[in-house]
C-alpha positions, 0 to 999 in steps of 0.5 A: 473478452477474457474480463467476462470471465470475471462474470462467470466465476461461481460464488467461491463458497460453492467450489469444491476446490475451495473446500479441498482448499480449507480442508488441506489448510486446516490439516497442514501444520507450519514444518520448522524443519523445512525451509521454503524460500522464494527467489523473485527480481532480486528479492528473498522471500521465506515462507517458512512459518506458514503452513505447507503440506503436498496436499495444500500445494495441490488444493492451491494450484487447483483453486487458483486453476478453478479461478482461472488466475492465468487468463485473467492475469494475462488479461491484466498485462493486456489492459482489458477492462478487469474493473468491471464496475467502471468499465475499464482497465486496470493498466499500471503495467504498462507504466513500467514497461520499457518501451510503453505505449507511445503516450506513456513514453512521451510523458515519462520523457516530459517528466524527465525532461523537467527534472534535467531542465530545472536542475541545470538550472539549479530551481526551485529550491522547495517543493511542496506536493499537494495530493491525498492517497494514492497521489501522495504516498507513494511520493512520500515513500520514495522521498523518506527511502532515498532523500533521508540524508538530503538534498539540495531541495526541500519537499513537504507534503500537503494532504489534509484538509485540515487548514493546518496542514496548509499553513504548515506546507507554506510557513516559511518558504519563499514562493519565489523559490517555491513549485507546487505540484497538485497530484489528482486524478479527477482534478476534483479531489475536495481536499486537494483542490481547496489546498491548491486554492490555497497555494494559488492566493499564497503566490499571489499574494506574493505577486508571483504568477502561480501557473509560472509555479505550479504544475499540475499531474492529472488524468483530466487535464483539461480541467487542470488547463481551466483553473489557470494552470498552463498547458505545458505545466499540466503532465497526465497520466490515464483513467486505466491507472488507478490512484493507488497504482500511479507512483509509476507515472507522472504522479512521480514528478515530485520525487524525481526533482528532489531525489533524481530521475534515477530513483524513478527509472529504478523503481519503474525497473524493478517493478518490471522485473517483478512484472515478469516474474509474476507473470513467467514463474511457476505457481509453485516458485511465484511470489505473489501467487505463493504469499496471496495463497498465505493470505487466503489460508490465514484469513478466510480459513484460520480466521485471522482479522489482520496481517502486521508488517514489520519494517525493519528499515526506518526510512521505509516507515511510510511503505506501511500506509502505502501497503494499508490503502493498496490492500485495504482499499483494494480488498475491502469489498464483501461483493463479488463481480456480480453482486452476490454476497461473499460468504468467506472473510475477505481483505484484513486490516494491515497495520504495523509500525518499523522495528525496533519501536513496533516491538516497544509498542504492540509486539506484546500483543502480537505474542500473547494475545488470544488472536494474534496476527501472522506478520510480515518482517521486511528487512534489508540484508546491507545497510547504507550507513557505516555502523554495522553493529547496528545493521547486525542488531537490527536483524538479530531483533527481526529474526529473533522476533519472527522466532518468538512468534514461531516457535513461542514458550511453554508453561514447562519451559517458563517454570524451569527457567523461573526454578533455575533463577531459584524462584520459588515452587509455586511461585515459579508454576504462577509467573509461567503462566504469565510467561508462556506463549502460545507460538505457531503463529504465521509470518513471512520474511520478505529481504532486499539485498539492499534499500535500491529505487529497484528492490523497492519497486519491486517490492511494491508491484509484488504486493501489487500483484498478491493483491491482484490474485486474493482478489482473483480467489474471491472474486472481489474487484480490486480496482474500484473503492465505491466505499469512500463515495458516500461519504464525500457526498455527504461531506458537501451536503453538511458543508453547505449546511455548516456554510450558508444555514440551509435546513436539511428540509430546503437540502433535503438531506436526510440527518440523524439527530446526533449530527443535526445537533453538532452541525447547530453546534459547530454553527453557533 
């Protein structure tokens, strides 16, 4: 099987092409004088302001050879099991083909068939999604991308276990009216499941039949049938799709009834398209493997800790925490397939906010600090809205920006500047030093022709994909997020201690005295 590959690879620390790697990057400069744009499904993508050389062309495609990248990525199209730690197979592909497996096709069709069926009938006006994580962001960036005007039906989220959050989801609607989709692949989410509880007593309460009202989108539906939702209510997706991958399938459901199935169709599109060009494109010309190889150099390399993304379209403000929990979950790993400790940084923290309100909070940090962070600057060269003197200062900002960080100012070019204002001599020398900024700093210009359900989909399997071959370099699994379950054990443990007054002696849970005493507090 092509994923025992995974088990071979040697650690990356000890690769000769991995050295040739580092050393080409560390000699290669940023060029200002060349141009290096990328064209992939529709999408621009200049990486310009990174640091390229023949040399580190070479050492990449070495390394990436090294790694075998094209039989495992050929594996990833063929649904093998790649997520060794779970045996299975990372398959989200498959949910975007355009004749899928017969199973995939038939809930796609289900779906599609809802939103048809309850918009000839003009019901449900609200919507309320219930999921956490991969179940909910997507959902929300669709929504906000393409629902920003409005629509006929209202939709709000639901995440947080925060009983706030619940009240706030419910508060004012009439459940008559009302769908509630419950989003969990295990139908066991803690958070989820307890807001859906809520949901159910709020219908009833009501004297509304909640399996009448809820749906449920799941990749256990039998456990989805046994807490009262019907059968023709329940929509499945599969254990081979993981959270963070499932806006694809059914998971969607809420964004086809308020902002049309043709939104889903698109977005399933276009990431089709970028499917096949990760997949056909040359190294050399491959967007994924060309921003990852980017990735590879400014973290494990240069050192830097994090990478920025500058959106500079507001209606794609949550596209931020969809990409933090694709990469971060995804790449937040220091082991690799067989254990072994990887000695060279892995996933850096992603993080950022749309421009223009980034450049009023952080970008101070991100020109004159001492680490800096490369930035990736996502803008759309049309706008939707019939203003176009603010299209074309939205984009003088981001190109002025990404320059400011590129090519910076020096001490000389400050104290000119502040002598040409007639400041001073040695007032002048002073404030430079206050003004200058250092430059060179890495960044990608990543531009959709225009905000459509096909760019964005794009755009998201091509971040899907550069995740794939970081992960494929470092030999990490991307597709498991064992991180995440110690602390949901814990969780019930102290749960029931807070509950029903158990001594960490009858539970035998093991606690610090900090947290002993706040669970004393918050009982008393």
């Amino acid at each position: 099987m092509k994923h025992d590959v995974l088990k071979q690879l040697e650690p990356l620390d000890q690769l000769p092409q991995w050295e040739q790697f580092k050393q080409s990057v560390l000699s290669a400069k940023i060029n200002c004088e060349q141009t290096v744009i990328l064209d992939a499904a529709g999408l621009s993508i200049d990486l310009s302001a990174q640091r390229s050389s023949t040399e580190l062309n070479q050492a990449g495609q070495d390394l990436l050879k090294a790694r075998q990248l094209n039989t495992l990525r050929q594996a990833l199209f063929d649904g093998e099991h790649l997520n060794t730690t779970e045996d299975r197979a990372a398959w989200h592909t498959m949910l975007r083909q355009p004749q899928p497996l017969n199973e995939v096709q038939s809930e796609r069709l289900r779906v599609l068939e809802l939103v048809r069926r309850v918009d000839n009938d003009r019901r449900w006006r609200n919507i309320v999604h219930i999921g956490i994580g991969g179940s909910d962001w997507g959902v929300r960036l669709a929504t906000q991308a393409f629902g920003y005007a409005g629509s006929w039906r209202q939709i709000r989220f639901v995440s947080n276990i925060d009983g706030h959050a619940i009240e706030g989801g419910l508060a004012g609607l009439d459940p008559h009216d009302t769908l509630v989709v419950v989003a969990t692949k295990s139908f066991r989410t803690a958070e989820t499941m307890e807001n859906a509880a809520r949901a159910r007593e709020w219908f009833e309460a009501a004297g509304v039949n909640a399996g009448n009202n809820m749906i449920a989108v799941t990749a256990n539906p039998e456990v989805a049938e046994a807490s009262g939702i019907p059968r023709h209510n329940v929509y499945r997706f599969w254990d081979w799709v993981g959270g963070r991958f499932s806006l694809w399938s059914a998971v969607g459901v809420a964004a086809g009834l308020t902002v049309g199935s043709s939104v889903l169709a698109g977005l399933q599109s276009g990431a089709h398209a970028m499917d096949r060009h990760f997949l056909n494109a040359p190294f050399e010309e491959n967007a994924p493997i060309q921003l990852a190889l980017a990735e590879l150099a400014n973290r494990s390399v240069l050192g830097y800790g994090s990478r920025n993304l500058a959106v500079y379209d507001s209606r794609l403000s949550y596209l931020i925490p969809y990409l933090q929990q694709l990469e971060m979950e995804s790449l937040g790993k220091s082991v690799d397939h067989q254990g072994r400790d990887i000695k060279v940084p892995t996933g850096p923290v992603v993080w950022g906010m749309p421009g223009t309100d980034a450049q009023h909070t952080f970008f101070q940090w991100l020109h004159q600090s001492s680490e800096g962070s490369p930035v990736d600057f996502i803008v759309c060269k049309e706008a939707d809205h019939q203003w176009q003197q603010h299209h074309k200062k939205l984009l003088a900002h981001c190109l002025a920006q990404r320059q400011a960080l590129l090519h910076g100012k020096s001490t000389t070019q400050a104290e000119n500047e502040n002598l040409s204002k007639g400041m001073e001599p040695d007032k002048a020398r002073w404030l430079a030093q206050h003004r200058k900024q250092p430059g060179g700093r890495p960044s990608n210009l990543i531009v959709l022709p225009q905000l459509t359900p096909f760019s964005l989909g794009a755009l998201l399997a091509m971040y899907e994909h550069k995740v794939f071959v970081e992960a494929v370099v470092w030999g990490l699994n991307p597709f498991d997020q064992w991180g995440v379950e110690l602390g949901k054990v814990l969780a019930d443990d102290i749960y029931e201690l807070l509950s029903v007054g158990k001594t960490k002696q009858e539970k035998h849970v093991n606690l610090d005295q900090s947290t002993q005493y706040w669970i004393n507090q918050f009982k008393a």
